[in-house]
C-alpha positions as CSV (number, residue, x, y, z in Angstrom):
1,X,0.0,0.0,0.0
2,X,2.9,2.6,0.8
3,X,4.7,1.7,-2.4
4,X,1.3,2.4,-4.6
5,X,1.0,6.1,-2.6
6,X,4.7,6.4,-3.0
7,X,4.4,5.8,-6.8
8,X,1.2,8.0,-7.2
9,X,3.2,11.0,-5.9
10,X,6.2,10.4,-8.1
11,X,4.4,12.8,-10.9
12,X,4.3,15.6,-9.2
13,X,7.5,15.3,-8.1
14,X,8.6,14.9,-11.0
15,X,6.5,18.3,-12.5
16,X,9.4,20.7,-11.3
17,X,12.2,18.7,-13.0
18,X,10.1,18.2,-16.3
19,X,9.9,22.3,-16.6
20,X,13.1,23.1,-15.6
21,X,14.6,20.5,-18.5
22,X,11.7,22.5,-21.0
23,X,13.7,26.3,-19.8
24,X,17.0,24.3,-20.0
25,X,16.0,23.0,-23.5
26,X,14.3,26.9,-24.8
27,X,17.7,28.1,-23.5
28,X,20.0,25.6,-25.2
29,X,17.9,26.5,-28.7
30,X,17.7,29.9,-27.9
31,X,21.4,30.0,-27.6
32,X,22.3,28.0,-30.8
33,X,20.9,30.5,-32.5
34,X,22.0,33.9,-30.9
35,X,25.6,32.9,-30.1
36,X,27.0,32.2,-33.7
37,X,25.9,35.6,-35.0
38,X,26.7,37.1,-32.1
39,X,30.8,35.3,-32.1
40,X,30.7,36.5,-35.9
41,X,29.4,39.8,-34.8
42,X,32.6,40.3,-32.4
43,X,35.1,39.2,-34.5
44,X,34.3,41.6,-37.3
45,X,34.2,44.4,-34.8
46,X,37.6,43.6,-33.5
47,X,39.0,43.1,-36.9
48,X,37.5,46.7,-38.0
49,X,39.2,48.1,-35.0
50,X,42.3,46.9,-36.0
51,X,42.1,47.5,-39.3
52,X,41.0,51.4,-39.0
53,X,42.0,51.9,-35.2
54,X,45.4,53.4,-36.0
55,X,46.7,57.2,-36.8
56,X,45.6,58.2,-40.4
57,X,43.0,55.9,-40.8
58,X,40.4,57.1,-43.8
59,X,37.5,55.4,-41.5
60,X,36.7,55.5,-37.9
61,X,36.7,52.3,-36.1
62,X,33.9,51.2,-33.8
63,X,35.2,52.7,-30.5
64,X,35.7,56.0,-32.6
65,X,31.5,55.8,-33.9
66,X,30.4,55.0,-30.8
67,X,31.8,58.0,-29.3
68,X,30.9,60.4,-32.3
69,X,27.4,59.6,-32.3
70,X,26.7,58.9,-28.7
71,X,24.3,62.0,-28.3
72,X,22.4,60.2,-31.4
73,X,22.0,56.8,-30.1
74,X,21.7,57.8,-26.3
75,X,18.7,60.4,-27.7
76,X,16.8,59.2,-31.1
77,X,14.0,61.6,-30.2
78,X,15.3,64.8,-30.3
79,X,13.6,67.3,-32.5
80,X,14.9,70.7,-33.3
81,X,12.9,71.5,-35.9
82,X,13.1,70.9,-39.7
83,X,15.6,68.2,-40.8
84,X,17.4,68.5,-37.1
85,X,15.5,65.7,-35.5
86,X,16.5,62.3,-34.2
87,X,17.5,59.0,-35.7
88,X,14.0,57.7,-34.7
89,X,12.2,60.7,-36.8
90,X,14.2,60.1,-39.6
91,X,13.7,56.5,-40.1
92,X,10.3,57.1,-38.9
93,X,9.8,59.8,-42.0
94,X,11.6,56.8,-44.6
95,X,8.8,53.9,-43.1
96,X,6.1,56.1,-44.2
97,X,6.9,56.4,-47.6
98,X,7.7,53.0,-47.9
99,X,4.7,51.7,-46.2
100,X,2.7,54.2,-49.0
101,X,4.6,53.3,-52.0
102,X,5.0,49.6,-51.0
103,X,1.0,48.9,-49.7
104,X,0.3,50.4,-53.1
105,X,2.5,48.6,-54.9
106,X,1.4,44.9,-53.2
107,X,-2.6,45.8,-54.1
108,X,-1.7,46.4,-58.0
109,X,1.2,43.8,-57.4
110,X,-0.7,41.3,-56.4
111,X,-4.1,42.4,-59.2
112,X,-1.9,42.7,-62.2
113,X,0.1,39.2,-61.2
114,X,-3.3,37.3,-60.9
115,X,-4.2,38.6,-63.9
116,X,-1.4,37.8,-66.4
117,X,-1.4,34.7,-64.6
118,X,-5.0,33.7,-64.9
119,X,-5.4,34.9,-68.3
120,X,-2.7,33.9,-71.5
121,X,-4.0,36.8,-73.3
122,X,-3.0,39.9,-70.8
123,X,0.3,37.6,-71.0
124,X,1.4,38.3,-74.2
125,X,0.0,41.8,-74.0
126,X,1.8,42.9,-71.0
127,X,4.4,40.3,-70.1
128,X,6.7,42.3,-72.5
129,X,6.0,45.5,-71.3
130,X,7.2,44.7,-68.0
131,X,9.7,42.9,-68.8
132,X,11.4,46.6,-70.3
133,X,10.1,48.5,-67.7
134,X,11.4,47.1,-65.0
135,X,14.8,47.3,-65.7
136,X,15.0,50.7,-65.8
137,X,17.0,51.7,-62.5
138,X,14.5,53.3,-60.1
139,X,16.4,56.8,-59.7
140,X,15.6,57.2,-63.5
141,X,12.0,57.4,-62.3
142,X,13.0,60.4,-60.1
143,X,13.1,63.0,-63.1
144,X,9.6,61.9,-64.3
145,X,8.0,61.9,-61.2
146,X,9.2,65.2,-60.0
147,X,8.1,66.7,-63.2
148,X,4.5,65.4,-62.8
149,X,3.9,65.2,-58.8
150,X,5.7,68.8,-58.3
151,X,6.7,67.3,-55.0
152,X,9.3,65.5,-53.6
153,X,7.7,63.4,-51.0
154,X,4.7,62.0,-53.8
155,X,7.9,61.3,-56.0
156,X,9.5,59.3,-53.5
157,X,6.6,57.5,-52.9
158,X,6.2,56.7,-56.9
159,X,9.5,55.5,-57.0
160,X,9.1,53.1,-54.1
161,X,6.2,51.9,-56.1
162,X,7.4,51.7,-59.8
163,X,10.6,50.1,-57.9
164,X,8.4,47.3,-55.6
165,X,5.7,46.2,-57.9
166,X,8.0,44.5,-60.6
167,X,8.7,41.1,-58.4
168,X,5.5,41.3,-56.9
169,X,3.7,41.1,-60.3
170,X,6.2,38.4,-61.4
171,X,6.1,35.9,-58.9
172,X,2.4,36.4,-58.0
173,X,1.9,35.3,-62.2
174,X,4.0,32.5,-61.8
175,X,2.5,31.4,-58.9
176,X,-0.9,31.5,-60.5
177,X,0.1,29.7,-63.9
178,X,1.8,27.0,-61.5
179,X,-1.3,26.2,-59.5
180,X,-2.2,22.1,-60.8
181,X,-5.4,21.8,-63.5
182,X,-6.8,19.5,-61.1
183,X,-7.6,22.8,-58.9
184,X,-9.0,24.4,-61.6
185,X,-10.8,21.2,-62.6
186,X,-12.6,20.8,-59.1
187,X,-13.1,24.4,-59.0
188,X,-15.5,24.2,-62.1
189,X,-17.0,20.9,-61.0
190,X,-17.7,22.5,-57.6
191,X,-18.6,25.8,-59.6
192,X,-17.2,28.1,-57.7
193,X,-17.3,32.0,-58.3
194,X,-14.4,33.9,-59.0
195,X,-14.3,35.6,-55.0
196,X,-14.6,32.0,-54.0
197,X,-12.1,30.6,-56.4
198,X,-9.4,33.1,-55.3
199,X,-9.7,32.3,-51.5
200,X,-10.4,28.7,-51.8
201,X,-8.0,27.5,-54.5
202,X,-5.7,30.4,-55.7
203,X,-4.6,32.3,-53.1
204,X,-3.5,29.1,-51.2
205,X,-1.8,27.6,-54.1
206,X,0.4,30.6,-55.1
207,X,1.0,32.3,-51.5
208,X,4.7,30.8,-51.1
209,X,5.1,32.4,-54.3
210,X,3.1,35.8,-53.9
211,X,5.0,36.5,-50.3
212,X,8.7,35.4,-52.3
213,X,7.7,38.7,-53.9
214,X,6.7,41.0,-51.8
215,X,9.9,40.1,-49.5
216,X,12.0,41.1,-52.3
217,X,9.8,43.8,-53.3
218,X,10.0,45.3,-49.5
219,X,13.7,45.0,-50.0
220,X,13.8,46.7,-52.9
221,X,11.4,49.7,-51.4
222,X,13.9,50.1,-48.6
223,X,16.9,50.3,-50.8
224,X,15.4,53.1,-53.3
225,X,13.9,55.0,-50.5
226,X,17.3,55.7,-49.1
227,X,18.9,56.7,-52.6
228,X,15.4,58.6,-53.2
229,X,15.9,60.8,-50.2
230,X,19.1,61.8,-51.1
231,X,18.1,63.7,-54.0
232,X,15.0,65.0,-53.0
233,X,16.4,65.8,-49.0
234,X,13.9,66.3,-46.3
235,X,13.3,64.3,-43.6
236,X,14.4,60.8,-44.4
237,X,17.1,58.3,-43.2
238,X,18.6,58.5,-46.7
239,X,18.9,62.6,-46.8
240,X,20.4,62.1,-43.1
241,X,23.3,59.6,-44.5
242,X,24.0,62.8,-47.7
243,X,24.0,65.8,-45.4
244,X,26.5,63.6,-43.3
245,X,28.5,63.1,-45.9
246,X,28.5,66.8,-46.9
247,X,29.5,67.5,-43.6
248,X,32.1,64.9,-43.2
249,X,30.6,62.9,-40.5
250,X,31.5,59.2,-41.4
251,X,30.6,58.0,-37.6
252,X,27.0,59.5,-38.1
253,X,27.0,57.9,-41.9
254,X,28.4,54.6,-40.6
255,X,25.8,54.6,-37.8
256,X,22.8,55.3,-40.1
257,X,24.1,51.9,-41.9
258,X,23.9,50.2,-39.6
259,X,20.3,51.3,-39.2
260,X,19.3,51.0,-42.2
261,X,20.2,47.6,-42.4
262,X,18.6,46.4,-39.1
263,X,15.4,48.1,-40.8
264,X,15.6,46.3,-43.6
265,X,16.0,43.0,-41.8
266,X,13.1,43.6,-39.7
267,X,10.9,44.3,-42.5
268,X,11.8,41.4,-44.3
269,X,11.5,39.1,-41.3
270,X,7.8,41.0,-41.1
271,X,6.7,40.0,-44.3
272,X,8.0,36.5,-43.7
273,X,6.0,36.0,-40.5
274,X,2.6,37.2,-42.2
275,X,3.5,34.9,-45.1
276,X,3.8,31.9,-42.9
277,X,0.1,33.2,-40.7
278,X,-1.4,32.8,-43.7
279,X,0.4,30.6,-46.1
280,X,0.5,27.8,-42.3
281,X,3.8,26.8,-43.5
282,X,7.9,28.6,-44.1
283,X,7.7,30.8,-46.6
């Protein structure tokens, strides 16, 4: 009788070792994946401090950024008025354009992709077009979009567009024309309507490919709002890093790198994560 009690309570004895080995094992994944980057992080600090830490050095090395731009990273908030405002404010002005240009640029994306995909006949007709138009480099679009918005921020915004939309409309066409007749086939049998066809059939069927191109199209959005903003100027990330440089401030150009590309990670890793919400799977 005392060894049946004695084995009943053996569960919940056991209850604090079992969670403490489920932290251990968080911690032991959490940790093979934080501690590589991080090791490869250090060593190419130390190896830019040695390589631009001595007398006569063209670039700063890290210890000489950090102290530079202290003021900037210790207060991102500042603002001064006009284009004297913090690091947050600038970025802050660049995400707004890009969300603009890039939301508009997934919508028509996304139309003009199912449509060439869905139909061979706006294939032929506009497959070619695109194919010309998008490579044209996206500060070419500047020009023409100053001369008919009148404004720098609206141009901007077109460029991120006319620069995004391209592998958006690609890979949501291919995406399309790779979805199996089968699909289509129980699609008619079922009769479904076009709304229902997209939801139930299309959309789930070409998603991997759809989000493949707005993650490259966000990309792309990031990368020509910062050479945007350094023609047009204003309040912007990329006007920041060009008034640096016509100041001579490599620590405060060097530091909006850096921002820039931990931005740009973050929006990619975004678009990944709503991908996989609605795709259920890695995109």
């Amino acid at each position: 009788m005392i060894g049946i009690l004695s084995d009943m309570r053996r569960p919940s004895r056991l209850k604090p070792w079992l969670a403490r080995l489920r932290v251990l094992e968080k911690l032991r994944h959490a940790a093979a994946h934080l501690v590589p980057p991080l090791i490869t992080i250090a060593l190419l600090l130390a190896l830019w401090q040695v390589l631009c830490g001595h007398e006569g050095s063209s670039l700063p090395p890290p210890s000489k950024v950090v102290k530079d731009t202290w003021e900037l990273i210790r207060d991102p908030f500042f603002d001064n008025g006009g284009t004297d405002v913090g690091l947050f404010w600038q970025i802050l002005a660049s995400l707004k354009r890009v969300g603009i240009g890039f939301s508009l640029a997934a919508v028509c994306g996304v139309a003009l992709g199912v449509l060439i995909g869905q139909s061979s006949f706006a294939y032929r007709g506009l497959d070619p077009i695109f194919q010309v138009l998008r490579t044209v480099p996206p500060l070419a679009w500047l020009p023409i979009s100053l001369a008919a918005f009148k404004d720098s921020n609206p141009s901007a915004i077109f460029v991120i567009f006319i620069t995004a939309i391209w592998p958006i409309i690609l890979n949501t066409a291919v995406g399309v024309r790779q979805i199996p007749e089968d699909y289509r086939n129980v699609a008619r049998v079922l009769r479904l309507n076009g709304f229902e066809y997209f939801f139930k059939i299309m959309l789930p069927a070409s998603v991997p490919y759809m989000f493949t191109g707005l993650r490259i199209g966000v990309g792309l959005s990031w990368l020509a709002i910062v050479a945007a903003e350094m023609l047009v100027g204003g309040v912007g990330i990329g006007f920041f890093i060009w008034d640096g440089w016509n100041s001579s401030l490599l620590s405060e150009i060097i530091l909006a790198l850096i921002y820039v590309g931990i931005i740009g990670f973050l929006l990619d890793r975004v678009i990944c994560f709503i991908g996989r919400l609605i795709a259920g799977r890695p995109i």
